[in-house]
C-alpha positions as CSV (number, residue, x, y, z in Angstrom):
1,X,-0.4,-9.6,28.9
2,X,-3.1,-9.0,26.2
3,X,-6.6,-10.3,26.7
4,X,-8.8,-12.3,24.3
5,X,-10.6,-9.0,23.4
6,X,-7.8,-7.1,23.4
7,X,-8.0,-5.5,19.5
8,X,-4.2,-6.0,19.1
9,X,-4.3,-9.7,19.2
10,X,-7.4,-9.8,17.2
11,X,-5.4,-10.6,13.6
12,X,-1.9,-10.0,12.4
13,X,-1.2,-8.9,8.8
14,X,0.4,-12.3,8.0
15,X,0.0,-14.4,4.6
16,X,-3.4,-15.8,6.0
17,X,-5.0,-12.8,6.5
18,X,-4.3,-11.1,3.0
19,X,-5.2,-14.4,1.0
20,X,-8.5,-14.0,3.2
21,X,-9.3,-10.3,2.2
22,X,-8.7,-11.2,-1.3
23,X,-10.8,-14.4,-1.4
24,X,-14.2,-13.4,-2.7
25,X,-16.6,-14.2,0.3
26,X,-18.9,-17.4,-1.0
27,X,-21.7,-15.8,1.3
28,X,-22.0,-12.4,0.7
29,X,-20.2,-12.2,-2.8
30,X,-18.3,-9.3,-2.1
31,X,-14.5,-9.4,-3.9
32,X,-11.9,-7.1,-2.5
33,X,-10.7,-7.8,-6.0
34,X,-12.7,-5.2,-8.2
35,X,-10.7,-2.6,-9.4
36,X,-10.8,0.6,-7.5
37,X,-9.5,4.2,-8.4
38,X,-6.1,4.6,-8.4
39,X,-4.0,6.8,-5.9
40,X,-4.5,10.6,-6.9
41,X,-0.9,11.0,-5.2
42,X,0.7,9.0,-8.0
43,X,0.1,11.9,-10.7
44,X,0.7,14.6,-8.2
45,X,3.8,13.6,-6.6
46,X,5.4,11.3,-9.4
47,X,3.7,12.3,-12.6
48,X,6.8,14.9,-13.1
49,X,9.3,12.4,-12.9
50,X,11.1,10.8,-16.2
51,X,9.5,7.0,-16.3
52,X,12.4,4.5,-15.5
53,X,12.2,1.6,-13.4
54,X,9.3,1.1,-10.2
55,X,8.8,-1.4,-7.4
56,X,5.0,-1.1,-6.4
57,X,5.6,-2.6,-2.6
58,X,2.5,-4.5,-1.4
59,X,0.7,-3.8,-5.0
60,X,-2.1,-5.5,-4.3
61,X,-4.6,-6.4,-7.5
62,X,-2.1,-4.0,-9.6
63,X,-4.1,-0.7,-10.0
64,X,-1.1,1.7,-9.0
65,X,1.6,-0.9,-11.0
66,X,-0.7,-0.7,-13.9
67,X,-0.7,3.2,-13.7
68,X,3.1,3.6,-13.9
69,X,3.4,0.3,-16.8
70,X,0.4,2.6,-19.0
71,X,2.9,6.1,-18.5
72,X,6.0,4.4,-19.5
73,X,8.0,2.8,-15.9
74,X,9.3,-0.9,-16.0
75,X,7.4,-1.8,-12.8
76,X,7.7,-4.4,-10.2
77,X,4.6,-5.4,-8.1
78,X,5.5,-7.1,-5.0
79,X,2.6,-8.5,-2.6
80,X,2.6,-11.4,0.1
81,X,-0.9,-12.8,-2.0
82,X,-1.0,-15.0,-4.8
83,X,-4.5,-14.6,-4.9
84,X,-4.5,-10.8,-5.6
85,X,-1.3,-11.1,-7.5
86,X,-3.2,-13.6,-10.0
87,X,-6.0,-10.9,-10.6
88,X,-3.0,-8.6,-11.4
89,X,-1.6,-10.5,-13.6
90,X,-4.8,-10.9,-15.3
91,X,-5.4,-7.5,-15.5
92,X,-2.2,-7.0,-17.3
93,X,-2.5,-9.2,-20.3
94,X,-6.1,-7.4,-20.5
95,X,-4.6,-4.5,-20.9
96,X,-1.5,-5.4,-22.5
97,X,0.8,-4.6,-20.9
98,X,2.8,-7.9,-20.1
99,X,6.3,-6.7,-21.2
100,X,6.0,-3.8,-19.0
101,X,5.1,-5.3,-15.4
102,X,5.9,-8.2,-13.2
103,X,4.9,-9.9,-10.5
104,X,6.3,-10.9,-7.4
105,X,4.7,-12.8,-4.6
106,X,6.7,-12.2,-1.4
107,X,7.0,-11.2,2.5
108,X,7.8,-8.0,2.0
109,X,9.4,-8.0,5.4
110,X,11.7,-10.7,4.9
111,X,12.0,-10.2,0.7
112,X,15.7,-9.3,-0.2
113,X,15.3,-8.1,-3.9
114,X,18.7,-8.2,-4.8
115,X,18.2,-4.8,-7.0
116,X,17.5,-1.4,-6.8
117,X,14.1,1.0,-8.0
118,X,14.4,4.3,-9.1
119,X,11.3,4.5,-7.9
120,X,10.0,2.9,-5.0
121,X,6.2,3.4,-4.0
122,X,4.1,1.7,-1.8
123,X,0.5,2.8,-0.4
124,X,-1.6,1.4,2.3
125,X,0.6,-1.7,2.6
126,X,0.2,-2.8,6.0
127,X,3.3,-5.5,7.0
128,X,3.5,-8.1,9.7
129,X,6.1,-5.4,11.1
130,X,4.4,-2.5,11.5
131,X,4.6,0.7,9.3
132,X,7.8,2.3,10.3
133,X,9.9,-0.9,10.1
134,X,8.6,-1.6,6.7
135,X,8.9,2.1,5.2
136,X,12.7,2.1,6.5
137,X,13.2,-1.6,4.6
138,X,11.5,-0.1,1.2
139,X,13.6,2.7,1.3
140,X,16.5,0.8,0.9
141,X,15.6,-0.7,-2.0
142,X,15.7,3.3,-3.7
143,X,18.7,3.5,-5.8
144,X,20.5,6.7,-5.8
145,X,19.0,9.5,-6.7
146,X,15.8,7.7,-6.8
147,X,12.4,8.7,-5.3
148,X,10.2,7.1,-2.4
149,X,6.6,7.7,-2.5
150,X,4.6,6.5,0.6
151,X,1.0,6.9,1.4
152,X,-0.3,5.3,4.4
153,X,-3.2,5.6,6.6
154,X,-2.7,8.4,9.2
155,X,-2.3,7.4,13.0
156,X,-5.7,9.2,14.3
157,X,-6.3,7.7,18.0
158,X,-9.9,9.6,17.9
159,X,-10.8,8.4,14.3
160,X,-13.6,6.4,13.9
161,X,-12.5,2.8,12.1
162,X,-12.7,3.3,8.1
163,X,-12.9,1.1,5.8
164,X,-10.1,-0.5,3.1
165,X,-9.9,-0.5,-0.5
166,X,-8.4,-2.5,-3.2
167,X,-4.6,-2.4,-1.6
168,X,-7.1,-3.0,0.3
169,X,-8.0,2.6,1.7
170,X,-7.7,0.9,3.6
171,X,-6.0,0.6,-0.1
172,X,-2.9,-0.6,1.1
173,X,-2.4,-3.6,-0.9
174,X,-3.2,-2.0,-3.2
175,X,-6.6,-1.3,-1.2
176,X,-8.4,2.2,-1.6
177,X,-11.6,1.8,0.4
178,X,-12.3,-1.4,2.7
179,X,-14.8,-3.4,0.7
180,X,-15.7,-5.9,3.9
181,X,-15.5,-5.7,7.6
182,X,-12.4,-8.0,7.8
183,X,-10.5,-6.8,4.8
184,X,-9.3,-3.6,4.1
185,X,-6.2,-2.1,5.1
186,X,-7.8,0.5,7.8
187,X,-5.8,0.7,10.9
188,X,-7.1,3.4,12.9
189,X,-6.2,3.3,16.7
190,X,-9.2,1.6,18.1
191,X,-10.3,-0.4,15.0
192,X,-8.9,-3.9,16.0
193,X,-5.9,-3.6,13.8
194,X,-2.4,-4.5,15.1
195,X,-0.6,-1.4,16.9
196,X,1.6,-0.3,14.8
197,X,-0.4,-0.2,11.7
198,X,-0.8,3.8,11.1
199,X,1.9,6.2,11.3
200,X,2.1,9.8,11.5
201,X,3.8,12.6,9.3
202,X,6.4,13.2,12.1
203,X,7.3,9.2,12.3
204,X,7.6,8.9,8.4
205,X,9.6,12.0,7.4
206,X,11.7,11.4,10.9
207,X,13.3,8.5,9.1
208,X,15.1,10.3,6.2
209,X,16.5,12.7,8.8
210,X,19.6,12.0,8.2
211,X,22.5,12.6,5.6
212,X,21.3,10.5,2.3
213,X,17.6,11.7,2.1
214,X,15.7,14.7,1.0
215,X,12.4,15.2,2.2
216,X,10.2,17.0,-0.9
217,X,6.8,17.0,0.3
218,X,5.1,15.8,3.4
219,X,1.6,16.3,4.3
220,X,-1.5,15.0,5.4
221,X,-4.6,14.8,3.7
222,X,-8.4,13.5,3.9
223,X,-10.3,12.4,0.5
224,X,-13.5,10.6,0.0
225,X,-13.7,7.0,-1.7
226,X,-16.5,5.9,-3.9
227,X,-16.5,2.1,-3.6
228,X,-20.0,0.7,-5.0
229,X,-23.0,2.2,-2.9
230,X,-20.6,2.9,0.0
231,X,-18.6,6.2,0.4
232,X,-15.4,5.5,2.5
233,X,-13.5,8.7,4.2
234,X,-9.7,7.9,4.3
235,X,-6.8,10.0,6.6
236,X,-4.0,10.0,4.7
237,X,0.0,10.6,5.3
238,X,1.9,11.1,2.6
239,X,5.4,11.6,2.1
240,X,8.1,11.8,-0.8
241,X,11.8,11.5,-0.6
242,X,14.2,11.6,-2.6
243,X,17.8,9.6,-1.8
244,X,20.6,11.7,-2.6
């Protein structure tokens, strides 16, 4: 039985809690909404490969989708918020490129697409399900001989709590650096988050083990965010596959 101050039952990463983080906060003014660098594992991991079609799982505001749409991929941004998914879309038409993305509010963990990516790329997405559960849906979705690119936050059970960024790094949604308390995609062990909601290299690349997958690269890595006046240290795990 969990207590009232036990930090797993202090939120889940449901519909409510996304369309919170994303709401600027009336008091303080602070809008998880501002854009925020993009991944540097896009370009190093993908930026080889010949642009086609991408689903962006738990895009966020866009700033990954929009990355892919500006080098030539026929994207797909999926995210359980309508409120970041409107400052996507409006982000798009800025930049014109309309006929290149779209937008797709949905529960990632119950979503059935219907389709395949060749590409299929999520980071710092954190699901009502947990991490594993949710990396082994995505990867279904990976057509054959397709690539899966995940980035996530790195189970650390000594790591002090970070913060999230626009997927919220805790960039998951699309966040690279938390920009409030509540809001980012963090998810250290020990920073109230939902157990469940980091995952380790071992975990990740253990789930294309078997016949179908290829495991190209797989490592962890630590990086520094610049988010306003605040610099935000993220653990990352990374790994890209390739479905055979």
């Amino acid at each position: 039985m969990h207590t009232e101050d036990d930090p797993r039952e202090q939120h889940r990463f449901d519909r409510e809690y996304w369309e919170r983080h994303w709401t600027p906060d009336a008091e303080t003014g602070e809008d998880a909404r501002q854009p925020v660098p993009v991944s540097p594992y896009l370009e190093a991991e993908i930026g080889h490969l010949r642009p086609a079609s991408a689903l962006d799982a738990g895009c966020g505001t866009g700033a990954e989708a929009l990355w892919l749409a500006h080098r030539g991929w026929q994207v797909t941004g999926a995210d359980i918020s309508a409120t970041a998914l409107a400052a996507a879309s409006a982000r798009t038409e800025a930049e014109g490129l309309a006929d290149r993305v779209s937008w797709t509010e949905a529960d990632l963990t119950r979503w059935e697409p219907g389709r395949m990516w060749d590409l299929v790329t999520t980071h710092y997405a954190h699901p009502d399900s947990g991490q594993l559960a949710f990396y082994e849906r995505i990867a279904s979705w990976v057509a054959p001989g397709g690539t899966l690119l995940i980035v996530g936050h790195l189970h650390a059970p000594h790591a002090r709590h970070h913060a999230h960024d626009e997927h919220g790094v805790d960039s998951g949604h699309g966040d690279h650096g938390e920009q409030r308390e509540h809001g980012g995609h963090a998810g250290q062990a020990g920073s109230g988050h939902p157990e469940g909601s980091t995952a380790t290299l071992a975990g990740i690349t253990g789930l294309f083990s078997a016949p179908g997958w290829t495991v190209e690269r797989g490592y962890e890595a630590t990086r520094t965010v610049e988010t306003g006046e605040r610099s935000v240290t993220l653990q990352d795990v990374v790994v890209r596959a390739t479905r055979t």
